[in-house]
N, C-alpha and C positions, 0 to 999 in steps of 0.2 A: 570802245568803238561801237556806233549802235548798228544792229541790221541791219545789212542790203535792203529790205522793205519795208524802213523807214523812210527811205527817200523814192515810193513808190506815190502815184498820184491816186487820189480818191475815187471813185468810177463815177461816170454822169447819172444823171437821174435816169435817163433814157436806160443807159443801161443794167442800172440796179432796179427799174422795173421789169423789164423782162427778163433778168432772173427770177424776179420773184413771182414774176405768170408762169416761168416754167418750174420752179420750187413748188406752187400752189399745187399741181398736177400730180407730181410727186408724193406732197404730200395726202390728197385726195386719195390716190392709189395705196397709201399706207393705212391709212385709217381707213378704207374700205377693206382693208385686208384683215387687219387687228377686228372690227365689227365680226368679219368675216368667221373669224376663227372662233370669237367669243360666241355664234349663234346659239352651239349646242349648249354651252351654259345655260344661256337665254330661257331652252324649252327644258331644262331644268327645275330651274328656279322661277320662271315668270318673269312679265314685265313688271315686274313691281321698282321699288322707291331701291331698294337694295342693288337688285342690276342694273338702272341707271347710273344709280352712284358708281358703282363700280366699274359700269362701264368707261364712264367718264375720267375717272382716274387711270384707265390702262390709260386709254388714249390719251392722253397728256402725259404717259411717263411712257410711250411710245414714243409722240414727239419729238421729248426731251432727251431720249436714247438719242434719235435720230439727227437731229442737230448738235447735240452735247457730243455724240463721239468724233462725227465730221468737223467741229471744230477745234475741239484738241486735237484729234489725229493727225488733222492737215489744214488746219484751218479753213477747209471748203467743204459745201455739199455738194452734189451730183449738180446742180443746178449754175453755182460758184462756177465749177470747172469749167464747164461749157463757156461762161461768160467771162472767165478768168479774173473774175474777183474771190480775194484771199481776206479771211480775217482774219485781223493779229491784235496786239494789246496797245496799248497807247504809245509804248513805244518803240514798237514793229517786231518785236517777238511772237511766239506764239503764247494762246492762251491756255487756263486751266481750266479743271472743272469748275472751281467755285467760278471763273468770271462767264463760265459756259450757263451758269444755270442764273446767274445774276442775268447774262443778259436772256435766257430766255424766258425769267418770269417779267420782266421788264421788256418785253414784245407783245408776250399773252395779255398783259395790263392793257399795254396801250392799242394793240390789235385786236382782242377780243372783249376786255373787261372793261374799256371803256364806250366803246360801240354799245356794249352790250344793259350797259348801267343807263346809258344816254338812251337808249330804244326803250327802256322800259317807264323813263322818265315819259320823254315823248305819246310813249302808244298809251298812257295813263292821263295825260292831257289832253289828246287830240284824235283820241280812239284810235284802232289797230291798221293807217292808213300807210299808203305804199311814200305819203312824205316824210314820215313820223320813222321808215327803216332809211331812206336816204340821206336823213340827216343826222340820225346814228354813225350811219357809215361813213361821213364827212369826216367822223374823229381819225381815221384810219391814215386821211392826209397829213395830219400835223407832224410825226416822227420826220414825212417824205419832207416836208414844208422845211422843215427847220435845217436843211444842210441848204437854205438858201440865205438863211441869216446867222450860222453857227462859225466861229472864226476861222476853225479848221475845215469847214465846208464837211461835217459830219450831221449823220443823221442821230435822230434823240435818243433812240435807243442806243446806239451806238456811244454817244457824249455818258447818257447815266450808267451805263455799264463800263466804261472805259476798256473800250475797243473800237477798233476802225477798221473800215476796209480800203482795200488797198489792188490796186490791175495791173495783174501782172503781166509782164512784157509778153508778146508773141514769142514761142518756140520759134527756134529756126526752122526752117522748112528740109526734112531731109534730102529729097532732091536736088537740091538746089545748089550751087556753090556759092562764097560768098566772096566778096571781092578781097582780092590778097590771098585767097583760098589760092594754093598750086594745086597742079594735079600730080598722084600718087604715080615715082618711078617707077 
C-alpha cells in the first residue's frame, strides 16, 4: 500500500517560488552566519587562496547540513513549512541521505554551476556587462521551466534526483469545529 502522500498534489509554480524567496533569506542569514564565525580564522591566516577554499567548502557543507537534515528529518525546511510543501521520494515516502545529497549536488549544478560556467563564457565574449550576468541567470529558469513540460508536472531537479514535492493539506483549524463535530457532554 503506498503512502498517504503519494496521492498529494504537486505545488504550483507560484507557490514553489515563494518558498524559495523565502528559503533564499534563510539561507542568506546562514552563510552570513557561518562567514561570520569563520572571520577570526580569516585574520589568522589571511585572505589568501587557502581560506577561500576553505571557506567555500564550509559553506557548502553548511548548506548541505541544512537541507540534507530538514529533508530526511521531515522532508521540509523552515521555508517548506510555512508553504506546506513536503519532499518525499518518487514514491511518496521519505528520503535519505544519499537522495538528499544527490539532489543537492544536482540543484548546486544547475542553480549555481551552471549560471556560473555560462557567466564566465559570456563575460569572456562580450566583456564584464550587466547582459552577459542576465543571461547566466536565465539558466536558473530551466529546472522552474520543465515542471511545465515534465509528465508528472516535476521540476528537473526533482525528475534527476528522484524526488518530488508534494502540499500538504491545511491543518485543521483548532478553534473551529467541524461539521458532524458534536459538542463535548
Amino acid at each position: 500500500m503506498p503512502p498517504a502522500d503519494a496521492t498529494l498534489p504537486p505545488p504550483t509554480l507560484k507557490r514553489s517560488l515563494a518558498s524559495l524567496f523565502y528559503e533564499l533569506l534563510l539561507v542568506a542569514a546562514l552563510l552570513l552566519t557561518v562567514t561570520a564565525v569563520l572571520t577570526p580564522l580569516q585574520m589568522l591566516i589571511g585572505q589568501d587562496a587557502l581560506f577561500k577554499t576553505l571557506l567555500k567548502a564550509v559553506l557548502a557543507i553548511a548548506l548541505f547540513g541544512y537541507f540534507g537534515y530538514c529533508w530526511v528529518r521531515s522532508g521540509q525546511t523552515v521555508a517548506m513549512k510555512t508553504w506546506r510543501i513536503k519532499l518525499v521520494n518518487a514514491h511518496g515516502g521519505g528520503i535519505v541521505w544519499k537522495q538528499a545529497a544527490v539532489r543537492y549536488l544536482v540543484g548546486m549544478a544547475l542553480f549555481v554551476g551552471m549560471p556560473a560556467v555560462s557567466y564566465l563564457g559570456w563575460a569572456n565574449a562580450y566583456g564584464h556587462q550587466p547582459q552577459a550576468l542576465w543571461l547566466a541567470l536565465s539558466w536558473c529558469l530551466i529546472p522552474f521551466l520543465a515542471k511545465f513540460y515534465d509528465r508528472d508536472k516535476l521540476f528537473l531537479h526533482d525528475r534527476l534526483a528522484g524526488t518530488r514535492q508534494i502540499v500538504l493539506p491545511k491543518p485543521p483549524h483548532p478553534g473551529k469545529k467541524r461539521r458532524g463535530d458534536s459538542a463535548p457532554d
